[in-house]
ZAFILUM-452633 format. One record per residue (C-alpha): residue number from 1; residue in one letter; x, y, z. Coordinates in steps of 0.5 Angstrom, whole numbers, padded with zeros to 4 digits. Layout:
<recs>
<nr->NUM	rest->A	px->X	py->Y	pz->Z>
...
</recs>
This chain:
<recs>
<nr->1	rest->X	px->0055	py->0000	pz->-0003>
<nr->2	rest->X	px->0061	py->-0005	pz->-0005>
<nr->3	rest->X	px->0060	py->-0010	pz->-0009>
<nr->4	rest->X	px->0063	py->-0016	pz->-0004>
<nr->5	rest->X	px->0057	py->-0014	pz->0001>
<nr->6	rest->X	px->0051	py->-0014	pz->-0004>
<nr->7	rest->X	px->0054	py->-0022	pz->-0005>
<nr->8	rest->X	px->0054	py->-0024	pz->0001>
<nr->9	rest->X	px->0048	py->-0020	pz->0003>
<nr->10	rest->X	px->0043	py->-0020	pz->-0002>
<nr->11	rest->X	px->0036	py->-0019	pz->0004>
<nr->12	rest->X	px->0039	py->-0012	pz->0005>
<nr->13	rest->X	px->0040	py->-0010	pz->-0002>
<nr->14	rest->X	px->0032	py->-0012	pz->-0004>
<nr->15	rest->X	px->0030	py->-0008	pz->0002>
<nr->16	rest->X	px->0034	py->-0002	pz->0000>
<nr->17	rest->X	px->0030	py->-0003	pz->-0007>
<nr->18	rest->X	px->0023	py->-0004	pz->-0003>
<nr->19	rest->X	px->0025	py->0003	pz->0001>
<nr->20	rest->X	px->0027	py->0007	pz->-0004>
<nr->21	rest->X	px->0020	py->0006	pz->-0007>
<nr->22	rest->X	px->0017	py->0007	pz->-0001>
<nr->23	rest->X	px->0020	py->0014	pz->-0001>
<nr->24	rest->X	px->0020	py->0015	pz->-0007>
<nr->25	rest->X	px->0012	py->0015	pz->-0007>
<nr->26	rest->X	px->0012	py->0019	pz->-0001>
<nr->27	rest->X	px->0016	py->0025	pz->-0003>
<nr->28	rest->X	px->0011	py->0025	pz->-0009>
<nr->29	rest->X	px->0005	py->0025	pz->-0006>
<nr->30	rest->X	px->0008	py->0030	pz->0000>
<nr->31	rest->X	px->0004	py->0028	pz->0005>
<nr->32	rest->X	px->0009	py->0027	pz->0011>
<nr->33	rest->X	px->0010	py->0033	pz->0015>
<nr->34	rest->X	px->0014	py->0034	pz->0022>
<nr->35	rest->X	px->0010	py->0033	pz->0029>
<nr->36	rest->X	px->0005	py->0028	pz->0024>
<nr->37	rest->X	px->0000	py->0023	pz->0028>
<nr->38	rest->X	px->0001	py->0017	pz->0023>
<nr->39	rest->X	px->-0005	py->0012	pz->0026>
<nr->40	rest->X	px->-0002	py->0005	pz->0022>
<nr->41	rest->X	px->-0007	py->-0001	pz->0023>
<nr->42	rest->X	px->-0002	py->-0007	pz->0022>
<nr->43	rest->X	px->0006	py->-0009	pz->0024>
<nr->44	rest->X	px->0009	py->-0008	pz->0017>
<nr->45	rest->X	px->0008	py->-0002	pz->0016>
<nr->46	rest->X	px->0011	py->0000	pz->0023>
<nr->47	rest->X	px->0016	py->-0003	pz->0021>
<nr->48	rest->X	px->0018	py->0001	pz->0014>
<nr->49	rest->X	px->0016	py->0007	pz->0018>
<nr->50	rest->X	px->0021	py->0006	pz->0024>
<nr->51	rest->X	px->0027	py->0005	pz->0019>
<nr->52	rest->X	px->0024	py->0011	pz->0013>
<nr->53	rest->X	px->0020	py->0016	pz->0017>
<nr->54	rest->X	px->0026	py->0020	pz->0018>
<nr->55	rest->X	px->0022	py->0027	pz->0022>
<nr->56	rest->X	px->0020	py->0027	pz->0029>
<nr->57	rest->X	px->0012	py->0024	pz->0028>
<nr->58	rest->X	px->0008	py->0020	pz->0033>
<nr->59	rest->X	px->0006	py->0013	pz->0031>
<nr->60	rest->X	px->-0001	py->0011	pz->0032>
<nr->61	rest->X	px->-0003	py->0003	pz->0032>
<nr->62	rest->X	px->-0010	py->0002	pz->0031>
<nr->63	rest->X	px->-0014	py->-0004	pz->0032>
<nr->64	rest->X	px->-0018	py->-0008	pz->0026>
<nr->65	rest->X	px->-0023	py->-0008	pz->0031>
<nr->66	rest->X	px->-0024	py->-0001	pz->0031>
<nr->67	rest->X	px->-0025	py->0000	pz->0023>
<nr->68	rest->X	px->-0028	py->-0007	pz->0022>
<nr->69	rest->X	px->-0023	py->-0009	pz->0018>
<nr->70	rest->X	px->-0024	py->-0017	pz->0018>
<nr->71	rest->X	px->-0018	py->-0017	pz->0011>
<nr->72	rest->X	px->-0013	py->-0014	pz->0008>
<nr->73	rest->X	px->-0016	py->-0013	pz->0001>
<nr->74	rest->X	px->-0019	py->-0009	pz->-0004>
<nr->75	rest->X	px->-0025	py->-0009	pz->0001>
<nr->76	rest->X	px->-0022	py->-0004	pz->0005>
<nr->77	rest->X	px->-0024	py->0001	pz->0000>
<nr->78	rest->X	px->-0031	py->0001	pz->0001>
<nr->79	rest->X	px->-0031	py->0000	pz->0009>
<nr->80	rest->X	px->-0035	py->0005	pz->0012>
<nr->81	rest->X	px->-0032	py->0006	pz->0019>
<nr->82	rest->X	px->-0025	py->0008	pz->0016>
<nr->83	rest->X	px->-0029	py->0014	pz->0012>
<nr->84	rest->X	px->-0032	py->0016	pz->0018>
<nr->85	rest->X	px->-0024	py->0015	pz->0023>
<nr->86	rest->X	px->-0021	py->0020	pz->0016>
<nr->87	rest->X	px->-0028	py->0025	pz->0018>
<nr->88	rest->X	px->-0026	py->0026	pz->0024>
<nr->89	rest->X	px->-0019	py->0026	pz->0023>
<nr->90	rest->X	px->-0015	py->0033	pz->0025>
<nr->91	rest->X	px->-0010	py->0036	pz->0020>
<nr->92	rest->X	px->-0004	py->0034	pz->0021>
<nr->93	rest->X	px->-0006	py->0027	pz->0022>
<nr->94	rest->X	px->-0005	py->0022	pz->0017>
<nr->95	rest->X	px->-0007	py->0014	pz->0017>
<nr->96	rest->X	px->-0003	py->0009	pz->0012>
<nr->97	rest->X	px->-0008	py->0004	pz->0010>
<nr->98	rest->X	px->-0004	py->-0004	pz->0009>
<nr->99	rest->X	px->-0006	py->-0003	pz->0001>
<nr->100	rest->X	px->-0001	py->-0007	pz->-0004>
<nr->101	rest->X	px->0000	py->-0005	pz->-0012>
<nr->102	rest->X	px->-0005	py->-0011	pz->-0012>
<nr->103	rest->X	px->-0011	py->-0008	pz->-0009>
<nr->104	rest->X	px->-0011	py->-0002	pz->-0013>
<nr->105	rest->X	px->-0010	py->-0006	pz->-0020>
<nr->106	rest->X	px->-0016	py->-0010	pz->-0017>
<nr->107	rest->X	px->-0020	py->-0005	pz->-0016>
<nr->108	rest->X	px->-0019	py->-0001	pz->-0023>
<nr->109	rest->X	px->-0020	py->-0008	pz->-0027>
<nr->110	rest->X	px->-0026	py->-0008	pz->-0022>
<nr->111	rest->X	px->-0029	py->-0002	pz->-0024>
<nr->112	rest->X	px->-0029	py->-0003	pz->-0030>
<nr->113	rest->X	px->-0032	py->-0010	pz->-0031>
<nr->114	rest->X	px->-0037	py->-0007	pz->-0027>
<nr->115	rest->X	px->-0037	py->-0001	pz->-0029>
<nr->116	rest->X	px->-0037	py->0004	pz->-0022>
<nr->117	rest->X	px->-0035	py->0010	pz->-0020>
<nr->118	rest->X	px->-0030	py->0008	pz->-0014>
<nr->119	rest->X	px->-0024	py->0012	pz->-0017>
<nr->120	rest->X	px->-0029	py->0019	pz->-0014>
<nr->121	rest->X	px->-0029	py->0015	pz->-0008>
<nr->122	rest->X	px->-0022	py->0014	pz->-0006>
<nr->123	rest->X	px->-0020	py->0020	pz->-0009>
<nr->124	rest->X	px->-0025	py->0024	pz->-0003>
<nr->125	rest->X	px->-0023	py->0019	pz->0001>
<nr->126	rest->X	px->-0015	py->0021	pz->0002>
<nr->127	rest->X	px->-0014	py->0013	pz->0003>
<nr->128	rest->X	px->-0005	py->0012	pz->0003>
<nr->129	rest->X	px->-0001	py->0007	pz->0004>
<nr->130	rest->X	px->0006	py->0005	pz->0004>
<nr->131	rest->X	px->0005	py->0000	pz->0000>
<nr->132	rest->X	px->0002	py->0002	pz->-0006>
<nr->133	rest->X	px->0008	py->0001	pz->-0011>
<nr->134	rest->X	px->0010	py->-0006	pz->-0007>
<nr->135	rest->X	px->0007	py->-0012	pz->-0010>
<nr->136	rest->X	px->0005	py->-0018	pz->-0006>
<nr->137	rest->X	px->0011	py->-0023	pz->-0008>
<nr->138	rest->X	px->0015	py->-0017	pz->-0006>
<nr->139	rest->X	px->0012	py->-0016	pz->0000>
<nr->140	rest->X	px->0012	py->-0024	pz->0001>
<nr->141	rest->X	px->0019	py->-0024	pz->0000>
<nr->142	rest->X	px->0021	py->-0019	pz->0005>
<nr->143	rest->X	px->0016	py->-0022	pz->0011>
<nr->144	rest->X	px->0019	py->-0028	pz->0010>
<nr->145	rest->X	px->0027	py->-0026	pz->0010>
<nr->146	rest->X	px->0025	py->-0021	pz->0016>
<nr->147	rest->X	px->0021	py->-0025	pz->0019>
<nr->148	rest->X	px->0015	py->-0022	pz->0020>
<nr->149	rest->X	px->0008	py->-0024	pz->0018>
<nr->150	rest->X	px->0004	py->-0023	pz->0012>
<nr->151	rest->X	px->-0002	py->-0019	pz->0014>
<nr->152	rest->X	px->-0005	py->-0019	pz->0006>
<nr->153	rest->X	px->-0011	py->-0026	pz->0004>
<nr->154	rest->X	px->-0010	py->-0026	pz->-0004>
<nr->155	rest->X	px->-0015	py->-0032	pz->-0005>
<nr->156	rest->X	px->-0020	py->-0028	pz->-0009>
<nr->157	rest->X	px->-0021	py->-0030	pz->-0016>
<nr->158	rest->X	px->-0020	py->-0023	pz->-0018>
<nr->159	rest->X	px->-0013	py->-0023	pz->-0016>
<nr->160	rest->X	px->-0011	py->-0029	pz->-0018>
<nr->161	rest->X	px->-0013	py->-0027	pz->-0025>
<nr->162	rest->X	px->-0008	py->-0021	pz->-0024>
<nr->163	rest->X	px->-0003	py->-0026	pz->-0022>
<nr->164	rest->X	px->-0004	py->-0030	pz->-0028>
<nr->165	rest->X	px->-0003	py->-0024	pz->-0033>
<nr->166	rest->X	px->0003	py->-0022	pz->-0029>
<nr->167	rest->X	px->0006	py->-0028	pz->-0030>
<nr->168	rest->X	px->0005	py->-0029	pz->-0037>
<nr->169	rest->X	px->0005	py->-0021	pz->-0039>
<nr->170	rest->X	px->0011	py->-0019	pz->-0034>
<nr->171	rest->X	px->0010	py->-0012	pz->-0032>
<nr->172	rest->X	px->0002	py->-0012	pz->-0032>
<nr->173	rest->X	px->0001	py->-0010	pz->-0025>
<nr->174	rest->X	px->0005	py->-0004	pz->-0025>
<nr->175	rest->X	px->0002	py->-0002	pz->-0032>
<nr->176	rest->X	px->-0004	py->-0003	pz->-0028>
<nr->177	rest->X	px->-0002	py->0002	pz->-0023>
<nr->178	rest->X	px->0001	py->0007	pz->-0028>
<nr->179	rest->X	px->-0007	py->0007	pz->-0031>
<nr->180	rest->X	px->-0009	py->0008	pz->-0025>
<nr->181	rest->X	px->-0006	py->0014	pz->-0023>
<nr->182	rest->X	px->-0006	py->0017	pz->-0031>
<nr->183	rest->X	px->-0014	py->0016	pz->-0029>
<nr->184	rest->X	px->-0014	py->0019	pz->-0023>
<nr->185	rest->X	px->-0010	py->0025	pz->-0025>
<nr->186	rest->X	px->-0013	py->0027	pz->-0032>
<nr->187	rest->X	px->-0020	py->0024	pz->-0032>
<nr->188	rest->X	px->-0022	py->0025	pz->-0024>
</recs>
């Protein structure tokens, strides 16, 4: 890209970076596929999609109401009615679940401050999201140069914890999050 259009366009050029870690994480987990239903659950994410996904897929929207969902927030990890929709899902259907690198940093430090085994969980679960790399004040940003709206409440007292070692330990959500996976890939 030259140089003058980044300068004047500094919203496109942080959106480049989101979307390239988006498809990134994708390539890497290798779950898109041609002629794929993707059920997404909120507008955000049928936004990146539209300009990501590439192969010829059928998008879905879902209601909150139709897998009980009152947040967007690390408690869509243990929603019984999102385990039974992915029971019964096909083979070649896939949802995308409105989870941050946030959510996945507060359930590895809830984990182990009280000791549970919900990485098992997840793991069973086949739970993705567009999003898993993307922080909240990125996504924050984003919403607000695009206009579009924040489906994500941070107002538990775990995540402002996790707000507060970033901000005086920078990088510590993403080190978090590589935690996590190194976790999930050699202990799991």
């Amino acid at each position: 890209m030259d140089i003058l259009q980044i300068q004047s366009n500094p919203n496109r050029q942080f959106l480049n970076i989101i979307e390239k870690r988006i498809r990134k994480n994708l390539r890497s987990k290798d779950i898109l596929h041609k002629d794929q239903t993707i059920y997404v659950i909120d507008q955000l994410t049928i936004f990146f999609l539209k300009r990501i996904v590439t192969l010829p897929v059928n998008i879905v929207q879902l209601s909150k109401k139709e897998l009980n969902i009152k947040e967007y927030n690390c408690s869509i990890f243990s929603n019984k009615e999102i385990r039974v929709f992915i029971k019964k899902m096909k083979k070649n259907e896939i949802l995308f679940l409105p989870l941050l690198l946030d959510d996945y940093c507060a359930l590895f430090l809830q984990s182990h401050f009280a000791n549970q085994k919900i990485y098992q969980q997840i793991k069973k679960q086949h739970l993705h999201s567009l999003f898993e790399t993307i922080t909240y004040e990125e996504i924050k940003v984003i919403t607000e140069r695009f206009n579009l709206k924040v489906p994500f409440n941070r107002e538990d007292d775990l995540y402002s914890f996790l707000d507060a070692l970033e901000a005086r330990f920078h990088g510590t959500k993403h080190a978090l999050y590589n935690s996590l996976q190194f976790y999930k890939k050699n202990i799991m």
